[in-house]
C-alpha positions as a LaTeX table, in Angstrom:
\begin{tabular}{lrrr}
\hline
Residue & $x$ (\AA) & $y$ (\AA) & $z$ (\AA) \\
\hline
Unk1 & $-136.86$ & 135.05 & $-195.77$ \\
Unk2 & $-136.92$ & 134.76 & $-192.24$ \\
Unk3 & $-134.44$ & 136.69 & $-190.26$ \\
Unk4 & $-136.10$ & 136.39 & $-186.53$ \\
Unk5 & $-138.70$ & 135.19 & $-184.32$ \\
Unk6 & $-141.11$ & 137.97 & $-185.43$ \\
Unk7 & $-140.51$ & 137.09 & $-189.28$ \\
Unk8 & $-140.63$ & 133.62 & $-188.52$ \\
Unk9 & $-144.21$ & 133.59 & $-187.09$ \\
Unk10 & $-145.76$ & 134.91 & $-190.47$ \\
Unk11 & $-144.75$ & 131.22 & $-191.61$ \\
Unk12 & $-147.63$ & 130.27 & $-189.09$ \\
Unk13 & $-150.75$ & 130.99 & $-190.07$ \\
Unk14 & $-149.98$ & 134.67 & $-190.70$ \\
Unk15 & $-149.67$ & 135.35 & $-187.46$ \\
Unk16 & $-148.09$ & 138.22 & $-187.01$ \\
Unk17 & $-147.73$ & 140.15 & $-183.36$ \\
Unk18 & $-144.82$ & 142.52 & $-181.98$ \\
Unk19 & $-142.18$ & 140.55 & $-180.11$ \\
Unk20 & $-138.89$ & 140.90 & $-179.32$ \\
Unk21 & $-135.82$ & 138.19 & $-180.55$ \\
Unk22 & $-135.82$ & 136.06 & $-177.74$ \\
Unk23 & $-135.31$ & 132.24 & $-177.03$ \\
Unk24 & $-139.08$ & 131.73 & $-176.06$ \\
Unk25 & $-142.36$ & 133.80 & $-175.88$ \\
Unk26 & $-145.83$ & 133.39 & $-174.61$ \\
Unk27 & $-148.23$ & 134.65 & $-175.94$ \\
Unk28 & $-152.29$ & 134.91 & $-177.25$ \\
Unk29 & $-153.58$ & 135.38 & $-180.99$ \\
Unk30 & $-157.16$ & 135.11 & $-181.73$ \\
Unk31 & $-158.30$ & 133.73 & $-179.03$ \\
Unk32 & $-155.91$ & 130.85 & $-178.50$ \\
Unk33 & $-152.43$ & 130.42 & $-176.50$ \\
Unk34 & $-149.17$ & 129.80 & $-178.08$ \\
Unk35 & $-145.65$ & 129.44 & $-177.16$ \\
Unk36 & $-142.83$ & 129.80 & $-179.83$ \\
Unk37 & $-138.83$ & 128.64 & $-178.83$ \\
Unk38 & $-136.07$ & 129.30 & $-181.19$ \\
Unk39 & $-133.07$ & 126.86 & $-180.19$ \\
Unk40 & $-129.84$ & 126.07 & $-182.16$ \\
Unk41 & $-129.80$ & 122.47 & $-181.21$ \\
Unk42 & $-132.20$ & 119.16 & $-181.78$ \\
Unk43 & $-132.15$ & 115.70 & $-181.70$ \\
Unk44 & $-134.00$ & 114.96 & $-185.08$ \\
Unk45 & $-134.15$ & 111.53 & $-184.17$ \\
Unk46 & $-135.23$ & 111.29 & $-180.92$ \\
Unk47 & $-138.13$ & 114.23 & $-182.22$ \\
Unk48 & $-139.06$ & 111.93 & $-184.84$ \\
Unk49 & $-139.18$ & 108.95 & $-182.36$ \\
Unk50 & $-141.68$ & 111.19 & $-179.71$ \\
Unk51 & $-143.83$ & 112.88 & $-182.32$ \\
Unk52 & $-145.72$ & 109.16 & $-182.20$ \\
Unk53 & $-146.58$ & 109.67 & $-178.75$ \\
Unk54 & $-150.05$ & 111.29 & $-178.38$ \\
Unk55 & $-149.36$ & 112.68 & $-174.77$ \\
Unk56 & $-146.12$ & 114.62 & $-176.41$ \\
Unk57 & $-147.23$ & 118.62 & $-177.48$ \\
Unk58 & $-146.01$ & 118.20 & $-181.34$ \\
Unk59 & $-145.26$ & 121.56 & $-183.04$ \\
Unk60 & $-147.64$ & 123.56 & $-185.13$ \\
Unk61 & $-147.35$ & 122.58 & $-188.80$ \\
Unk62 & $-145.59$ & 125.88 & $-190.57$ \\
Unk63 & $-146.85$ & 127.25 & $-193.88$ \\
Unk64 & $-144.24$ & 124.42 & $-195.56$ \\
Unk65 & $-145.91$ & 121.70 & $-194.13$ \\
Unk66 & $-142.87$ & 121.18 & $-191.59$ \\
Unk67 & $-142.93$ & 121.20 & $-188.06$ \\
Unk68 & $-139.35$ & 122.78 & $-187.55$ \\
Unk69 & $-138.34$ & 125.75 & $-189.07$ \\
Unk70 & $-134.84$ & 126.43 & $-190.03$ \\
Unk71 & $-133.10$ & 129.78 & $-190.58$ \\
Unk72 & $-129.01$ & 130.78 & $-190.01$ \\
Unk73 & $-128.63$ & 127.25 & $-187.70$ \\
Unk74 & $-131.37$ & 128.35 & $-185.80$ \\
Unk75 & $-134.82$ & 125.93 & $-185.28$ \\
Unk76 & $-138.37$ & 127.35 & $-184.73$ \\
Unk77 & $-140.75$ & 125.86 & $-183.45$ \\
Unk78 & $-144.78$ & 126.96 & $-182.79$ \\
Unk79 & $-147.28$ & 124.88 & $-179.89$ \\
Unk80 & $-150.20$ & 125.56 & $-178.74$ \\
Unk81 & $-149.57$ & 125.94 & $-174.71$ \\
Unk82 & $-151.11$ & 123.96 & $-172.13$ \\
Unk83 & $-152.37$ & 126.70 & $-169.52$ \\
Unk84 & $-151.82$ & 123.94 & $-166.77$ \\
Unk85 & $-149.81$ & 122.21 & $-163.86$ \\
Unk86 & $-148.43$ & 118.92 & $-163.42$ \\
Unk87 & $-148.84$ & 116.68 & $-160.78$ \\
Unk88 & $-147.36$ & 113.41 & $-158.97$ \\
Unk89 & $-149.90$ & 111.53 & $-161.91$ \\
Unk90 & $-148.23$ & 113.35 & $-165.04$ \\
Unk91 & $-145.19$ & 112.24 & $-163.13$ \\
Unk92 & $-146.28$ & 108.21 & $-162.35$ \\
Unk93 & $-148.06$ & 108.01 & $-166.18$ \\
Unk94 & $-144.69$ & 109.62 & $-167.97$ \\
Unk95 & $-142.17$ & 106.87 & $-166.43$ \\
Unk96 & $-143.92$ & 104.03 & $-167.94$ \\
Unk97 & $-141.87$ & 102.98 & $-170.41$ \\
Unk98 & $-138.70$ & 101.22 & $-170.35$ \\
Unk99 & $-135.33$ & 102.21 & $-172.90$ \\
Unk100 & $-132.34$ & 101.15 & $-172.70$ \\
Unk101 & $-129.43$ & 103.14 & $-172.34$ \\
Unk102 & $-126.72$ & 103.19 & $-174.60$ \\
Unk103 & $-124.17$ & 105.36 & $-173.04$ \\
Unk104 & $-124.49$ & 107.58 & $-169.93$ \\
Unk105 & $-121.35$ & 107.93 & $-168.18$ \\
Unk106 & $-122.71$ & 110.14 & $-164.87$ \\
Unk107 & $-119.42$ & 109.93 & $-162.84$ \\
Unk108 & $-118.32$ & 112.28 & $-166.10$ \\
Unk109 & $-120.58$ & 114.40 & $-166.87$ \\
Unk110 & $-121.21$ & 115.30 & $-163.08$ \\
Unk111 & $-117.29$ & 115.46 & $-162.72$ \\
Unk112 & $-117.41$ & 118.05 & $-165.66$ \\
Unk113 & $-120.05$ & 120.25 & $-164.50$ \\
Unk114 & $-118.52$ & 120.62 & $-160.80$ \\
Unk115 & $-115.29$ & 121.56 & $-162.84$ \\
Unk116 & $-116.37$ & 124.18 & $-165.37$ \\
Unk117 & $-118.50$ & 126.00 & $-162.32$ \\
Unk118 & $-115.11$ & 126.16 & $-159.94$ \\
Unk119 & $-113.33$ & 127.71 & $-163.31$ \\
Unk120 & $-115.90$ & 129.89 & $-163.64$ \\
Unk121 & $-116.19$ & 131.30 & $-160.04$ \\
Unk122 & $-112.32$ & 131.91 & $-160.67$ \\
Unk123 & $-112.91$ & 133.92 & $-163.73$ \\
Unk124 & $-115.79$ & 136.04 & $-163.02$ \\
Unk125 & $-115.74$ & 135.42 & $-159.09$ \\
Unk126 & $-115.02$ & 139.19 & $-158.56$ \\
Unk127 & $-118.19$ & 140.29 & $-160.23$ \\
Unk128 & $-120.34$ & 138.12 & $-157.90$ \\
Unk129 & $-120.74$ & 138.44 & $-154.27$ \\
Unk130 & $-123.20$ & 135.70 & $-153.54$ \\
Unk131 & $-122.29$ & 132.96 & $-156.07$ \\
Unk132 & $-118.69$ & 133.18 & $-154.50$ \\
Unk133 & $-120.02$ & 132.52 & $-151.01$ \\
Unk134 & $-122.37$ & 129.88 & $-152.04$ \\
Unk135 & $-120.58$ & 127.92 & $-154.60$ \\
Unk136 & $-117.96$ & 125.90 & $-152.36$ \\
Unk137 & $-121.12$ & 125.19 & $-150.54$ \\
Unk138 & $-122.93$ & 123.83 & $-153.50$ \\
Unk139 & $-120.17$ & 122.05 & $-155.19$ \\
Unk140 & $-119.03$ & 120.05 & $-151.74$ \\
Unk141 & $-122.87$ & 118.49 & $-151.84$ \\
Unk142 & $-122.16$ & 117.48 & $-155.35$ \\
Unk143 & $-118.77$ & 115.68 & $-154.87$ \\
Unk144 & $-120.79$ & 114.16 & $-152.29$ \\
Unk145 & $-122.89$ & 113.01 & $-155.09$ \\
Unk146 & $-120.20$ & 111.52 & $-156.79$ \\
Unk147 & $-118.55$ & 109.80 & $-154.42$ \\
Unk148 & $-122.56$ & 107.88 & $-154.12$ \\
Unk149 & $-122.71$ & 107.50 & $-157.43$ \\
Unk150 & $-119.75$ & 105.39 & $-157.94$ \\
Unk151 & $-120.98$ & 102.84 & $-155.28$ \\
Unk152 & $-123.71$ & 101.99 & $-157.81$ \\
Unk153 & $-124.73$ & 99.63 & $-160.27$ \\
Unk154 & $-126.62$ & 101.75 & $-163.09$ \\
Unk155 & $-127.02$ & 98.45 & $-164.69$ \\
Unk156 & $-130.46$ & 97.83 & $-162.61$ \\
Unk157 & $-131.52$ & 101.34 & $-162.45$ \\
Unk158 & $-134.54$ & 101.74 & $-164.73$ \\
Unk159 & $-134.12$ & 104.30 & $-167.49$ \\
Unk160 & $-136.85$ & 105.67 & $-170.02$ \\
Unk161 & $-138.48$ & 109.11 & $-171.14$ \\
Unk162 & $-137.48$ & 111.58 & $-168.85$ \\
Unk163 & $-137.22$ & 115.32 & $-168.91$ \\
Unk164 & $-133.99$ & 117.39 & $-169.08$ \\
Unk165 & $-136.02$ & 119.67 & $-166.20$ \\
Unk166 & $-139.21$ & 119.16 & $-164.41$ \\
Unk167 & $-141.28$ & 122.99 & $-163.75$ \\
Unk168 & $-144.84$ & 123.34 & $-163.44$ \\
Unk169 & $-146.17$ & 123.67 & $-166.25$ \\
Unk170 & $-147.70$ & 121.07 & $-168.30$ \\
Unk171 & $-146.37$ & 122.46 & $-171.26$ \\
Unk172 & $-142.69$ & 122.26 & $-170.40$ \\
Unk173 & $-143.59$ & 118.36 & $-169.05$ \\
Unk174 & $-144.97$ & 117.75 & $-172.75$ \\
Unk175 & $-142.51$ & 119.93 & $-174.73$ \\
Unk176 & $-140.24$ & 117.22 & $-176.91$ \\
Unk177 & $-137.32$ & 119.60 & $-176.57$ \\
Unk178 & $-137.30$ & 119.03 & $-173.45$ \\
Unk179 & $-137.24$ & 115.21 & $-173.23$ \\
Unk180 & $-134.14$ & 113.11 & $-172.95$ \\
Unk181 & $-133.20$ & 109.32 & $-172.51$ \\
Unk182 & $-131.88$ & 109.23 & $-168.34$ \\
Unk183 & $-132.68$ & 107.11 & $-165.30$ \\
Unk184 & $-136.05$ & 107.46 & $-164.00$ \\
Unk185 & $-134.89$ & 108.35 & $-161.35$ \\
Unk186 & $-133.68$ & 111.24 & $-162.62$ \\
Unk187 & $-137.33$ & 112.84 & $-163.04$ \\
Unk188 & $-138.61$ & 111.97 & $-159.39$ \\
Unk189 & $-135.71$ & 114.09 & $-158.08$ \\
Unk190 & $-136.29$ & 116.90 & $-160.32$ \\
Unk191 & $-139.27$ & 116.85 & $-158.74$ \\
Unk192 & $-138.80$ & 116.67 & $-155.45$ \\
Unk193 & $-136.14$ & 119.19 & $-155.87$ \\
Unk194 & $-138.41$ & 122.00 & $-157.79$ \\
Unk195 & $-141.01$ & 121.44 & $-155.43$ \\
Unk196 & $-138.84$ & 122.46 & $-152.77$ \\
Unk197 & $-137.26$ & 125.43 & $-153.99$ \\
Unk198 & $-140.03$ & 126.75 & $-155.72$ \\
Unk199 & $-142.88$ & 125.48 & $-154.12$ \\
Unk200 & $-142.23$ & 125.20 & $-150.31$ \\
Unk201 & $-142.99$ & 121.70 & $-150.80$ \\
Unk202 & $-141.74$ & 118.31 & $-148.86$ \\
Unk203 & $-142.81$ & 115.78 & $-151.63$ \\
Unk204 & $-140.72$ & 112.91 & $-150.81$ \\
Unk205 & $-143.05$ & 111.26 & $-149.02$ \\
Unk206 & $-145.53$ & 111.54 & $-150.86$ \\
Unk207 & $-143.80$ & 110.48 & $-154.37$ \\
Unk208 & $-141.83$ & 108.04 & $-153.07$ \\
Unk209 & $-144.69$ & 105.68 & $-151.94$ \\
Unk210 & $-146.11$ & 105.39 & $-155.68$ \\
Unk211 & $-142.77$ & 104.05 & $-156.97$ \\
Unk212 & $-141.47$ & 100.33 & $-156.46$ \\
Unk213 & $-137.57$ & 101.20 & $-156.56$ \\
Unk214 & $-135.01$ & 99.15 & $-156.03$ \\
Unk215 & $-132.16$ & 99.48 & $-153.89$ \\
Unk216 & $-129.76$ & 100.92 & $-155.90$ \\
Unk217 & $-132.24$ & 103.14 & $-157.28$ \\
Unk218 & $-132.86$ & 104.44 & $-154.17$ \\
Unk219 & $-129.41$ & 105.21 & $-153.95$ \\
Unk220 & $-129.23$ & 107.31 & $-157.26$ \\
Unk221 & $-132.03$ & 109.09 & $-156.31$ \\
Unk222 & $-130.53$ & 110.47 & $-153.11$ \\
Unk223 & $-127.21$ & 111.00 & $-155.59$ \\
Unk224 & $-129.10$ & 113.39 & $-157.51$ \\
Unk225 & $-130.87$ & 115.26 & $-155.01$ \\
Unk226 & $-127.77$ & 116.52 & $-153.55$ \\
Unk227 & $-126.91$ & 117.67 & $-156.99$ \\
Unk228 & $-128.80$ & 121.09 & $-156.79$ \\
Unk229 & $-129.80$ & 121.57 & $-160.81$ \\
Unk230 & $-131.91$ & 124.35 & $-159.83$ \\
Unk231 & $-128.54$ & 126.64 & $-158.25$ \\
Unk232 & $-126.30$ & 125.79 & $-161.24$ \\
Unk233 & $-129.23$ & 126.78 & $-163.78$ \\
Unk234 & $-129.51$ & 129.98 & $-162.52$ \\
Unk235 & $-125.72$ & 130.37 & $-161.93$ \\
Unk236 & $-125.24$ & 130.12 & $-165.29$ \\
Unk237 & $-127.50$ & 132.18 & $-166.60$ \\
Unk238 & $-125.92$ & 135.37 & $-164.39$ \\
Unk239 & $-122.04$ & 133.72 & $-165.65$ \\
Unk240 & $-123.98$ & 134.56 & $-169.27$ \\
Unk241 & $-125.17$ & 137.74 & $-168.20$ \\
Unk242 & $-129.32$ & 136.30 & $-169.09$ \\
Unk243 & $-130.12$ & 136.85 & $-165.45$ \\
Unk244 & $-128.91$ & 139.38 & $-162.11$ \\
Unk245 & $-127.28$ & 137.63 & $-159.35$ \\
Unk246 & $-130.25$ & 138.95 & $-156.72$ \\
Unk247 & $-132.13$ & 136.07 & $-158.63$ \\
Unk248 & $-130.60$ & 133.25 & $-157.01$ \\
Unk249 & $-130.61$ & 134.55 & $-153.38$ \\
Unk250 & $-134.20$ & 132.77 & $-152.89$ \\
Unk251 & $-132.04$ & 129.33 & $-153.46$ \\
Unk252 & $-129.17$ & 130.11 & $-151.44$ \\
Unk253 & $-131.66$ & 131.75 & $-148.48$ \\
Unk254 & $-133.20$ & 127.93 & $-148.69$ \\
Unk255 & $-130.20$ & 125.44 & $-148.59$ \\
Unk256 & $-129.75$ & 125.48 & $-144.43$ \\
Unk257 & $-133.62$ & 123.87 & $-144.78$ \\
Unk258 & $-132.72$ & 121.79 & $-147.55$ \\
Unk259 & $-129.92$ & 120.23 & $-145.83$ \\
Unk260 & $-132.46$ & 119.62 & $-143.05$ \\
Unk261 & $-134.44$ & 118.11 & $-145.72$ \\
Unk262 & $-132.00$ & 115.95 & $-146.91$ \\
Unk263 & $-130.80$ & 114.24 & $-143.38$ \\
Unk264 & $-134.33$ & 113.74 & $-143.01$ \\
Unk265 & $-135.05$ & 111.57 & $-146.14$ \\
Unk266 & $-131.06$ & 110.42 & $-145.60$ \\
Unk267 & $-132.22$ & 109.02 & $-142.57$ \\
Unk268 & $-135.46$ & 107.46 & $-143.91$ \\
Unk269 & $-133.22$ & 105.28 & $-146.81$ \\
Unk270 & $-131.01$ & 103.79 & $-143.92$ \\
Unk271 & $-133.35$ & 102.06 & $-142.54$ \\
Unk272 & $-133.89$ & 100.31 & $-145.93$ \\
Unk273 & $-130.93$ & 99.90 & $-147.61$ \\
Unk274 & $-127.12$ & 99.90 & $-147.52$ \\
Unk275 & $-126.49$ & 103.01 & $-148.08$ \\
Unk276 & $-122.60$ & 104.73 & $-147.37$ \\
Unk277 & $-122.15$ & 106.33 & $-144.17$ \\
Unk278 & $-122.42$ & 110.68 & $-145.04$ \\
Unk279 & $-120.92$ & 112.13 & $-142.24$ \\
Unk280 & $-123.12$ & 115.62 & $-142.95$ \\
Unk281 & $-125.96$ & 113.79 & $-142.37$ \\
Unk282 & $-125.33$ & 111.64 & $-139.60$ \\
Unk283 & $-124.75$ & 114.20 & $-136.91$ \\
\hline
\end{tabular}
């Protein structure tokens, strides 16, 4: 019976190393690299619908013959890892496809993430010194968002395969838990975004020259970048007590640049297209 992550690898080819119960692992076993996740949620359907794909990592058949391994409403699941990087290609060769979407209210969901962060910095505020001083910050950029967003019309953005987060690694850019249905826009300012904060990079220019957007995509993009997915990932993790506040100092000791950043490629878009007047960036 499997009763963790450790257990849960003998279904695996017998493999059988000492690990700890954690959500994902890394790790070598004669002579080739795996990772293994455990996660408590997946969309069999959309799984079902990637494992067609060639370019998408598909799990490691288990000793059962089944990709996904299930144990106390937990899933397991075994790839071989992809000791690589992306680049601006992966990016260009993954967004060609077209879905439609059914259903993907953003004014909501962005309206509910601003809201549970403010009720969490109210709650646990005390505890943290530099996600108090930073979150105000933060959270006025993303009403700033919003307010973009609703001047809009999704109905012309192009949406396909996307990822839920752009790193990286080649592995996470190929991992099917990681792939959603969104704008495609939504992956080119992941990017951008990552490779600023954890890259020292200024990619806009170079990205946005290998896409043909239209207008209001243009617009969504710049809606997302000043939605900063990379802060409220690591927020949460320190609300959840998975990582120490110290950890997202290197974000905060970057947003005076990013801001820079943002006029900059702000300022680039209005010479374009009709875009609403940000007063933050026009001084």
């Amino acid at each position: 019976m499997v009763d963790n992550m450790k257990d849960c690898l003998k279904l695996y080819y017998s493999i059988n190393i000492e690990i700890d119960d954690i959500e994902r692992i890394s790790f070598s076993y004669d002579s080739k690299n795996y990772i293994f996740i455990r996660t408590n949620y997946i969309n069999y359907e959309l799984i079902n619908y990637l494992l067609n794909y060639n370019y998408i990592n598909k799990p490691i058949l288990n000793n059962y013959n089944q990709y996904i391994t299930e144990y106390n409403n937990e899933k397991y699941l075994l790839f071989f890892d992809n000791k690589s990087n992306i680049n601006i290609e992966d990016i260009i060769y993954f967004l060609n496809q077209n879905l439609q979407i059914i259903d993907n209210d953003l004014h909501n969901k962005w309206c509910e993430k601003i809201d549970y962060h403010e009720y969490q910095i109210t709650q646990f505020g005390y505890k943290y010194k530099l996600l108090r001083e930073s979150i105000n910050y933060i959270v006025g950029l993303s009403e700033i968002g919003i307010q973009l967003l609703n001047t809009i019309d999704l109905k012309i953005c192009y949406s396909c395969l996307v990822h839920n987060r752009i790193t990286n690694e080649l592995f996470d850019f190929k991992n099917p838990l990681n792939i959603i249905i969104d704008y495609r826009i939504r992956d080119i300012a992941e990017y951008i975004k990552y490779n600023f904060f954890y890259n020292n990079l200024e990619v806009f220019d170079q990205i946005i020259n290998r896409f043909n957007l239209n207008k209001e995509e243009y617009k969504l993009l710049f809606a997302r970048l000043l939605l900063i997915t990379q802060y409220y990932d690591i927020y949460e993790k320190i609300i959840d007590e998975k990582k120490e506040e110290k950890e997202i100092e290197f974000i905060i000791l970057k947003l005076n640049n990013y801001e820079k950043y943002l006029k900059k490629i702000y300022l680039y878009l209005k010479r374009y297209i009709d875009i609403d007047n940000i007063e933050l960036f026009n001084n």
